[in-house]
LUMTIGU-959469 format. One record per atom (N, C-alpha, C): residue in one letter; x, y, z. Coordinates in steps of 0.2 Angstrom, whole numbers, padded with zeros to 4 digits, always signed. Layout:
N
AXYZ;...
This chain:
252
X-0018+0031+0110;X-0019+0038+0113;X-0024+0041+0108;X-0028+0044+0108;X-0035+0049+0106;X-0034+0057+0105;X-0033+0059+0102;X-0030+0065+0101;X-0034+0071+0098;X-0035+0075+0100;X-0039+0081+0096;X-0035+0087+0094;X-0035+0088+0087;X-0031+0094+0087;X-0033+0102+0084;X-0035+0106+0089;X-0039+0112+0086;X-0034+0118+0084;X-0034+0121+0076;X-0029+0121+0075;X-0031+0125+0069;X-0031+0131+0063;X-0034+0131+0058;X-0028+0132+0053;X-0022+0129+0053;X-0016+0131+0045;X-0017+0124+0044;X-0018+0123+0037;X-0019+0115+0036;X-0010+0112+0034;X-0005+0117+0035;X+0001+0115+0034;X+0003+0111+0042;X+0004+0116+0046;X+0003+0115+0054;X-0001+0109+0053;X-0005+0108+0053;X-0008+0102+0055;X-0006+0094+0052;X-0005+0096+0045;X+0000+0090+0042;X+0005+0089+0044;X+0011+0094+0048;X+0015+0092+0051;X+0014+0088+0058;X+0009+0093+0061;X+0008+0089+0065;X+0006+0082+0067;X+0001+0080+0062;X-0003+0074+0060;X+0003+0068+0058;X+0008+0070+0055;X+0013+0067+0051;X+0019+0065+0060;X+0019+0070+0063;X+0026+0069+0068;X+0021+0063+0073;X+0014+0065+0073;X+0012+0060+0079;X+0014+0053+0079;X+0012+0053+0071;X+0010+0046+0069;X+0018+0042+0070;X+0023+0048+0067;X+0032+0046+0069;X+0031+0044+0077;X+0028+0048+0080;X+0030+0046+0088;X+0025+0041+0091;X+0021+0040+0088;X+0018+0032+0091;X+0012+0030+0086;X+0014+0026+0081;X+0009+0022+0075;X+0002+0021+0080;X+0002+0020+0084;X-0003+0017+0087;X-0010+0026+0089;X-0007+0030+0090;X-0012+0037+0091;X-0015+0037+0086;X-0022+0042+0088;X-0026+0042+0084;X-0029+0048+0085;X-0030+0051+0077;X-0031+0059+0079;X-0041+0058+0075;X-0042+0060+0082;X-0051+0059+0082;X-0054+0064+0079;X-0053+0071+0078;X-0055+0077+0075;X-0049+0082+0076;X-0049+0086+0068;X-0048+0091+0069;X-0052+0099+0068;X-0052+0101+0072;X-0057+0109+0073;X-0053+0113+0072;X-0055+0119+0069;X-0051+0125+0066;X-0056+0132+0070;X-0060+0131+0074;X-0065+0136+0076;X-0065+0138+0083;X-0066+0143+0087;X-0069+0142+0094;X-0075+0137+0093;X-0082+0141+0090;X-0086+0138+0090;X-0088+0131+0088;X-0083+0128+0082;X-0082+0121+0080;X-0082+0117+0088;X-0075+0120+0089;X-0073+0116+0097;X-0077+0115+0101;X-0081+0123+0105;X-0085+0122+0108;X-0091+0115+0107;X-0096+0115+0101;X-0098+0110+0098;X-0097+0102+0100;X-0092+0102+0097;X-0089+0097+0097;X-0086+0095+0103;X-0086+0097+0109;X-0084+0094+0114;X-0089+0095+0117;X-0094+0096+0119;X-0103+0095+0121;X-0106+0089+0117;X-0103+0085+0113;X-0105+0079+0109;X-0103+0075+0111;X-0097+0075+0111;X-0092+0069+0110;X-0089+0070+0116;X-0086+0061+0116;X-0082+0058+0126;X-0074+0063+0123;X-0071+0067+0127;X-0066+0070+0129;X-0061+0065+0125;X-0056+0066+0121;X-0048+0064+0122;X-0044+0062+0126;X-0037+0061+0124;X-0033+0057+0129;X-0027+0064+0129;X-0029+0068+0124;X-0028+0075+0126;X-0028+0081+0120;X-0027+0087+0120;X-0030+0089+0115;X-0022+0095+0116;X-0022+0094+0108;X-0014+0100+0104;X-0018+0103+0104;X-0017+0113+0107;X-0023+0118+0104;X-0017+0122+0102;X-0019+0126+0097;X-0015+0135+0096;X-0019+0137+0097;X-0015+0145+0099;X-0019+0151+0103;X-0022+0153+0098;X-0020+0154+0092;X-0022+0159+0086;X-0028+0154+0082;X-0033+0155+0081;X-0039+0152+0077;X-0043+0156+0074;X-0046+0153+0067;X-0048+0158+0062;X-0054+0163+0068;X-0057+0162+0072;X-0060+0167+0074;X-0058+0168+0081;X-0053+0170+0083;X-0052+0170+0091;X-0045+0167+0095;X-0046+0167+0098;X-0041+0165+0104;X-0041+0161+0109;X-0038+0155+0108;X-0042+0145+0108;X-0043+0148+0115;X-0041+0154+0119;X-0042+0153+0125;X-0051+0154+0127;X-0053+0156+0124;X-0062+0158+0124;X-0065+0152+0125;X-0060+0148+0123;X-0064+0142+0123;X-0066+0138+0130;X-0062+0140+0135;X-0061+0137+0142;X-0066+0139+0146;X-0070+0144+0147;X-0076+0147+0151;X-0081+0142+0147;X-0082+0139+0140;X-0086+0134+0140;X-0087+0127+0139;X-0080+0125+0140;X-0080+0118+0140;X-0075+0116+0145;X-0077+0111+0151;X-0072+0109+0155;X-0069+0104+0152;X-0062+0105+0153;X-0059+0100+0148;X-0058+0094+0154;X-0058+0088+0152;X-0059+0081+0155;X-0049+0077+0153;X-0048+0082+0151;X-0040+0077+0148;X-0035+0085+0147;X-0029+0083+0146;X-0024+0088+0148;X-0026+0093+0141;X-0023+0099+0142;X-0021+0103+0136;X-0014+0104+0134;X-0013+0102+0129;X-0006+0106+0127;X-0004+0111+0121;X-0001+0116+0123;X-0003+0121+0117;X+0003+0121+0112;X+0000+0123+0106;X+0008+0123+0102;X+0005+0131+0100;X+0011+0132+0099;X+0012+0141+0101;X+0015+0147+0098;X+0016+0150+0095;X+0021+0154+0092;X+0020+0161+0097;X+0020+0160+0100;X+0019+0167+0107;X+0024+0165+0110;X+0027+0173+0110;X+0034+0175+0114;X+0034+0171+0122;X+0041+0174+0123;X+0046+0169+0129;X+0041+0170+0135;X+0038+0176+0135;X+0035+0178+0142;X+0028+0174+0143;X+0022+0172+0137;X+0019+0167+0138;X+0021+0161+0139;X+0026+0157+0139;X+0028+0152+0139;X+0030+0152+0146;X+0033+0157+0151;X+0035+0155+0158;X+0028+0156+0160;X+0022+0160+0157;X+0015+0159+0160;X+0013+0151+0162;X+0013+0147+0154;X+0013+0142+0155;X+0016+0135+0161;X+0025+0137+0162;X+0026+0134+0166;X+0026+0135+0171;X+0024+0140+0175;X+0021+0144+0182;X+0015+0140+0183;X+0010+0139+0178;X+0003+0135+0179;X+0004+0126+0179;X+0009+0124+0175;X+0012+0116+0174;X+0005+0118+0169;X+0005+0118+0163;X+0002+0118+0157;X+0008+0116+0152;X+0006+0110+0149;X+0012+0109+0142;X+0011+0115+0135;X+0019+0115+0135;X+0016+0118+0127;X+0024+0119+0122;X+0021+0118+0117;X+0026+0117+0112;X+0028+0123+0106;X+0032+0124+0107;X+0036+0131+0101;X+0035+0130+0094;X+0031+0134+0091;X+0032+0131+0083;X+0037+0133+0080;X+0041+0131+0075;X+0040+0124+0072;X+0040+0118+0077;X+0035+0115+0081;X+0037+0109+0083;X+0042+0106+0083;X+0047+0101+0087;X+0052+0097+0085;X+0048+0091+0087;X+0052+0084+0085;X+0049+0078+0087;X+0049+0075+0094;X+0058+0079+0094;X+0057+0078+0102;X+0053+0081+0107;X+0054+0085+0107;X+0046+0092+0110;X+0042+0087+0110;X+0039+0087+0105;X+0032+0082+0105;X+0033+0076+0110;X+0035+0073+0108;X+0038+0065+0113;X+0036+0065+0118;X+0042+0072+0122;X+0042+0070+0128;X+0035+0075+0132;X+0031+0079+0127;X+0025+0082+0130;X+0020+0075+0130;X+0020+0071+0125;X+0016+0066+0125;X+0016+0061+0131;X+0024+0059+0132;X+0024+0056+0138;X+0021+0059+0146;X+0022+0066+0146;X+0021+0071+0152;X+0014+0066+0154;X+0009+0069+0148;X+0001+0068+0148;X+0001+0060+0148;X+0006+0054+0149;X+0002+0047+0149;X+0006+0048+0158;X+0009+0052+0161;X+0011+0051+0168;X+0006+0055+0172;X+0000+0059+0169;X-0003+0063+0171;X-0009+0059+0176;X-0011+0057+0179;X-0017+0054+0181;X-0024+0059+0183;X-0023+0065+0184;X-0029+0069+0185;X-0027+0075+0181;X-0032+0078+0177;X-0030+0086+0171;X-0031+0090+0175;X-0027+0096+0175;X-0028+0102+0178;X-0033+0107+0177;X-0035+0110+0183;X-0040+0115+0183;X-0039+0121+0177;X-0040+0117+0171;X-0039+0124+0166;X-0043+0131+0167;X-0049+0130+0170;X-0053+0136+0171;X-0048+0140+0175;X-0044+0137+0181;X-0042+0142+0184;X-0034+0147+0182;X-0032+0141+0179;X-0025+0141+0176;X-0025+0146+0171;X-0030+0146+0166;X-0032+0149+0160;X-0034+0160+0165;X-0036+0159+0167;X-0039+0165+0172;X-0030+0171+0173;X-0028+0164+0179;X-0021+0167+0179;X-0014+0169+0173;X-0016+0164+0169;X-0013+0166+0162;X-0015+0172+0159;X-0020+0172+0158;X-0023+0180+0154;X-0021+0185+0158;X-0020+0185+0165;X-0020+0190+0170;X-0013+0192+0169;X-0006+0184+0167;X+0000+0188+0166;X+0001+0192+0160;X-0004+0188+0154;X-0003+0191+0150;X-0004+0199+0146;X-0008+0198+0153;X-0012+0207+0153;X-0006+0213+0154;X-0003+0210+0159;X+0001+0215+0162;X+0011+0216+0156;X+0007+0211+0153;X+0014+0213+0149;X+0014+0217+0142;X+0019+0223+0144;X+0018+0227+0138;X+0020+0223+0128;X+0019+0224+0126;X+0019+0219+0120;X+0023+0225+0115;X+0028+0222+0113;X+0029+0227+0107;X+0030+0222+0100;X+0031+0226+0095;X+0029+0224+0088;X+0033+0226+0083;X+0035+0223+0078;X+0040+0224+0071;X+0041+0230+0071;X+0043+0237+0069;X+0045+0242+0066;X+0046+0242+0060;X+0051+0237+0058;X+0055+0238+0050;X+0057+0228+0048;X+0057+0228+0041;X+0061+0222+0040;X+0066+0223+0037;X+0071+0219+0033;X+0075+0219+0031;X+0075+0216+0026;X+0073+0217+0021;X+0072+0210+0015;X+0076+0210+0009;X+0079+0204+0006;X+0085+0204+0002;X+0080+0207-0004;X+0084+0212-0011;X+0081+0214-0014;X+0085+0213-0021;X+0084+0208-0024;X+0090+0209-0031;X+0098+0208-0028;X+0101+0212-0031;X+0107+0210-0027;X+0110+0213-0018;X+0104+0218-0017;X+0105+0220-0007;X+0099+0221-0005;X+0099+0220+0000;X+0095+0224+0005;X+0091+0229+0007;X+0084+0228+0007;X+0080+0234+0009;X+0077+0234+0015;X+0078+0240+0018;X+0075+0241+0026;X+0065+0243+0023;X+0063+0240+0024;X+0054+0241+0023;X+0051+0242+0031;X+0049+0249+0031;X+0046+0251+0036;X+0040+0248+0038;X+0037+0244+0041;X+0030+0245+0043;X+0024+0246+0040;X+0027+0253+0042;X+0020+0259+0041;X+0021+0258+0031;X+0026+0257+0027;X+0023+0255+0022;X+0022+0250+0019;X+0019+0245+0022;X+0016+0241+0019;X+0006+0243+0019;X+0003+0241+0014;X-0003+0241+0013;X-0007+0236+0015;X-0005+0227+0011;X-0006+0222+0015;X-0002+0216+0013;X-0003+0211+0015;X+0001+0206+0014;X-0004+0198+0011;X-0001+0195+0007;X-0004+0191+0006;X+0002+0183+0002;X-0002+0177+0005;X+0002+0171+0002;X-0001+0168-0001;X+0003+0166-0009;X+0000+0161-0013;X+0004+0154-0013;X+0004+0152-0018;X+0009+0145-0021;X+0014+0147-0021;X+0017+0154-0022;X+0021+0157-0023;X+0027+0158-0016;X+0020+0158-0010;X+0025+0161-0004;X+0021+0168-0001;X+0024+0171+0003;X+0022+0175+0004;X+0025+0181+0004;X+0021+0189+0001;X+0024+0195+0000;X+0020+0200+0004;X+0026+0203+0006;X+0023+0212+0007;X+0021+0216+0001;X+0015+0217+0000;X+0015+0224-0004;X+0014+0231-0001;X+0019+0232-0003;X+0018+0241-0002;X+0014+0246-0003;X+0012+0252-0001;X+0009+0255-0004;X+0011+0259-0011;X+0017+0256-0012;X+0016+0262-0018;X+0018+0254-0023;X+0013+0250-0022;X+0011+0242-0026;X+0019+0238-0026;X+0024+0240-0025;X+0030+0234-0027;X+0026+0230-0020;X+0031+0224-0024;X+0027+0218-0021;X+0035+0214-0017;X+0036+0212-0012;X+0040+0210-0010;X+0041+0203-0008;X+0044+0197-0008;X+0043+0192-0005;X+0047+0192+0002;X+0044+0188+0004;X+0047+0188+0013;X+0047+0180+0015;X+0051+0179+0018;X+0054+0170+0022;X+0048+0169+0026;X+0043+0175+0029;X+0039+0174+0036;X+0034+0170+0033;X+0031+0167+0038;X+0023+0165+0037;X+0017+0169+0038;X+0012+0169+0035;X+0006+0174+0040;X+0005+0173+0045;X+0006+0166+0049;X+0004+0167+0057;X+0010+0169+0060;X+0016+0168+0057;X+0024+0173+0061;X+0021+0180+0061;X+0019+0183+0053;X+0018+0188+0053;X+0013+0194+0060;X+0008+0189+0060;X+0002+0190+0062;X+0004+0189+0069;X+0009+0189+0073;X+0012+0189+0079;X+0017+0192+0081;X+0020+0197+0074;X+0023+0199+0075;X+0022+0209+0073;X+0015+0207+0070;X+0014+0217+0071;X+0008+0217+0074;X+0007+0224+0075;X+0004+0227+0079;X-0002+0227+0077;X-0008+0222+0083;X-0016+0220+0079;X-0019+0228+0080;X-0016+0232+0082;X-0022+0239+0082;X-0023+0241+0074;X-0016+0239+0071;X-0017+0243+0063;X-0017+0236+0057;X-0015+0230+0060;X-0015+0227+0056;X-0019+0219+0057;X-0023+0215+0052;X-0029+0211+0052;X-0028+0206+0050;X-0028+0200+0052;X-0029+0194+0047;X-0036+0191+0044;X-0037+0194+0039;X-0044+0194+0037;X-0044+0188+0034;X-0041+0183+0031;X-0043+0177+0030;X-0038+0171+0029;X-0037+0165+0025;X-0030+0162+0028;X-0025+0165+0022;X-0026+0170+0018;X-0022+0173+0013;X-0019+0179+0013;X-0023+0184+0020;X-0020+0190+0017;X-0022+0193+0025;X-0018+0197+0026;X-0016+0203+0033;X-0016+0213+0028;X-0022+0212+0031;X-0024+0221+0029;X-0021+0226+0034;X-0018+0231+0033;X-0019+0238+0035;X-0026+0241+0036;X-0027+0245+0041;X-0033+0246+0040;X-0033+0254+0036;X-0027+0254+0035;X-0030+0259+0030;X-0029+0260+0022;X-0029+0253+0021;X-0027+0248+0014;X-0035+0250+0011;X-0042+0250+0017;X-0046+0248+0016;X-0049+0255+0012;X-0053+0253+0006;X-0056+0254+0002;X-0063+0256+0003;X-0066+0250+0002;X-0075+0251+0004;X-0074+0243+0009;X-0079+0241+0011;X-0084+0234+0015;X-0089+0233+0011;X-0090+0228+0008;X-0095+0227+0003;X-0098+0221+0005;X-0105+0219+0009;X-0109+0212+0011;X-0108+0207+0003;X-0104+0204+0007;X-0104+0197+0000;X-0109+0191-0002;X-0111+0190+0005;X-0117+0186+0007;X-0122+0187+0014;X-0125+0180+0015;X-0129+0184+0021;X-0124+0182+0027;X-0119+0179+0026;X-0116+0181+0031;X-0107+0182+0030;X-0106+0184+0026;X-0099+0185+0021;X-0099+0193+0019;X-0091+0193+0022;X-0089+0200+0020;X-0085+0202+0013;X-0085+0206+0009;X-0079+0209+0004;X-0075+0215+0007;X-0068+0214+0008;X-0066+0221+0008;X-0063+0224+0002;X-0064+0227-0001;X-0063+0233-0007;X-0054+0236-0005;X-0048+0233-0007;X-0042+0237-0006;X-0040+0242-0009;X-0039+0251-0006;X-0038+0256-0011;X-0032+0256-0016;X-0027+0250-0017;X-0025+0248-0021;X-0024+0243-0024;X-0029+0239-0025;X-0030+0234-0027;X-0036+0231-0027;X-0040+0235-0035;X-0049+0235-0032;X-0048+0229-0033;X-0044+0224-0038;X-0050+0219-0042;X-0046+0211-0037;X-0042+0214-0031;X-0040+0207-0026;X-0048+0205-0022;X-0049+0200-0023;X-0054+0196-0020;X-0054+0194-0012;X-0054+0199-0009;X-0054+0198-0001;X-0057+0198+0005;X-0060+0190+0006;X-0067+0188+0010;X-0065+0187+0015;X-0071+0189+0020;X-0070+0189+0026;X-0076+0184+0029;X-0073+0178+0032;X-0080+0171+0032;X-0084+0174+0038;X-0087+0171+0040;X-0094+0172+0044;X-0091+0172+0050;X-0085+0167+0049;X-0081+0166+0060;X-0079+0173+0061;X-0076+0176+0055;X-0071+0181+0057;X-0073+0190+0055;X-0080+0189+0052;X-0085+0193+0054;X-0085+0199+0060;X-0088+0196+0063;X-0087+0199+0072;X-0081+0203+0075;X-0075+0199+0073;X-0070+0201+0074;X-0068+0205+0071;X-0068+0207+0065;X-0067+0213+0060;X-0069+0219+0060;X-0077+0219+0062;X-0080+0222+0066;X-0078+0227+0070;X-0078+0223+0076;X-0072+0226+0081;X-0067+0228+0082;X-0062+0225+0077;X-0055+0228+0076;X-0056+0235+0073;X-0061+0235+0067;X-0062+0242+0064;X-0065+0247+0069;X-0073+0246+0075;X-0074+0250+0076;X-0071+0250+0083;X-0067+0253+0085;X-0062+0257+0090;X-0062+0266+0090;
């Protein structure tokens, strides 16, 4: 089996790459794309898959953008960190898709689904009524966490955090008044779990506040700097995918 998996945490994807090869030595993963635009590409060249792993979340966009320009020739299956109510989206359409963390069994028996498959489904159409349920559903987002602090517990509102960022270390909240906190979450849990009007994932390292922002400073001819009002000298680029979108989330 031929596999394509579009996808951009290179954690995610080793896990992934690792559980396939668990569920059948014989699969072979043909490419992996981290981009709308890679993907697009990349399927206008090359013969189709025997099926392709997408997440919704990608350094520029959302793998759904992708479906208005490529008609997929082999099934899709999504892996996912999106709440219960996209997930009945999905099986209202007969679209596979997988919860992350992944389990092995999940995988298997999606795998098998797609070798019982003989014709792939109209994703143009499916994709259409999926966005439409998604539309309609109100979306709510984090308010506070709870995070161990020394020897107890702190309730961390929100509203103060400034931004977030992961190193070797893991990942922390910092606040605005600079304590630095660590937290158990990931940046894509994060980034799905608060609210995109005020907060950004501006690269695979860090989730901005927008009003963390300091200056916007052109880095290259197509690379951004964001300047943090409390932390001039953190190094925070924005690549050329995510560009556009940054853009956008700002001018509102």
């Amino acid at each position: 089996m031929r596999v394509v998996i579009i996808e951009d945490e290179k954690p995610n994807i080793t896990r992934l790459k690792k559980m396939l090869t668990d569920v059948d030595p014989d699969i072979e993963v043909i490419a992996v794309l981290d981009t709308i635009t890679e993907s697009v590409a990349w399927f206008a060249a090359h013969p189709h898959p025997d099926v392709v792993l997408m997440d919704i979340r990608i350094s520029d966009g959302l793998s759904f953008d992708i479906f208005p320009k490529v008609k997929f020739a082999c099934p899709v299956i999504f892996v996912t960190a999106y709440d219960e109510y996209a997930v009945r989206a999905f099986k209202v359409n007969s679209l596979d898709y997988l919860l992350k963390p992944v389990e092995r069994d999940d995988l298997q028996q999606a795998l098998n689904k797609v070798k019982a498959v003989k014709q792939p489904p109209d994703t143009e159409e499916l994709m259409k009524h999926l966005l439409d349920l998604l539309s309609k559903k109100e979306a709510t987002y984090r308010t506070r966490f709870m995070i161990p602090f020394r020897d107890e517990y702190r309730t961390i509102p929100v509203t103060d955090i400034d931004f977030i960022y992961y190193s070797i270390a893991g990942t922390h909240l910092v606040l605005k008044d600079r304590t630095q906190l660590p937290i158990s979450l990931t940046l894509e849990e994060l980034e799905e779990q608060l609210d995109p009007q005020v907060f950004f994932r501006v690269n695979r390292q860090h989730i901005i506040h927008a009003d963390s922002i300091d200056k916007i400073q052109t880095y290259s001819t197509s690379k951004l700097r964001v300047v943090l009002k409390r932390d001039l000298e953190r190094e925070v680029l924005i690549s050329r995918e995510k560009v556009p979108l940054f853009k956008q989330w700002l001018d509102r």
